[in-house]
N, C-alpha and C positions, 0 to 999 in steps of 0.2 A: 341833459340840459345843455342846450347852448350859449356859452358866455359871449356876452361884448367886450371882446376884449380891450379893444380901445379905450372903450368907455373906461374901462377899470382903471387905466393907466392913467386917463384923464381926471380921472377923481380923485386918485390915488396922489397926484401929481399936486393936482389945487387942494388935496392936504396936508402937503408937505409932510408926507409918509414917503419911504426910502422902501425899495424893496426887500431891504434886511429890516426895517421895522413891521414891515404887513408880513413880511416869514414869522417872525417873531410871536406879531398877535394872534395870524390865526393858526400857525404850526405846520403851516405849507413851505416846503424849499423853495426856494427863490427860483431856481430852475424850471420849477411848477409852476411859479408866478407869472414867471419874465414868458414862457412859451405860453400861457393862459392870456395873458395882454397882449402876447403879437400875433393873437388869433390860433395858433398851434394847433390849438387843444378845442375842437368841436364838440366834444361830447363828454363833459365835465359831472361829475358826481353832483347831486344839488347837495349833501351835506358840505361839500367843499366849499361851490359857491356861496351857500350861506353862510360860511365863516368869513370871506371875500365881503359880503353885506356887510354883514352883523359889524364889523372892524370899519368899514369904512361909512359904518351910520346912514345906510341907503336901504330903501327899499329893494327885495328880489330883480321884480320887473326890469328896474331900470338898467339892469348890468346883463340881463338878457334876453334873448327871443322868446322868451316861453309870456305867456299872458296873468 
């Protein structure tokens, strides 16, 4: 699955979530995080991504290329 990463960071950002608070919710390292938003990371587990959703109260779609 491939993440927007931007996007994420973008959302992430206008909800004044901290990257040690979105490690926290969905139990991803921040490390994992911060490379997933600056695009790093092309080909991301969709269970992961969906915890990335689910935490930041978005639809799948929106945070990536898949339809």
């Amino acid at each position: 699955m491939k993440p927007k990463g931007p996007t994420i960071r973008t959302i992430r950002e206008a909800r004044n979530m901290s990257l040690r608070g979105l490690e926290k919710r969905t139990g991803l390292s921040r490390g994992y995080l911060s490379r997933l938003e600056r695009g790093e990371i092309t080909d991301a587990g969709e269970d992961k991504v969906q915890r990335v959703a689910t935490e930041l109260n978005v639809d799948l779609p929106l945070i990536t290329f898949e339809e």
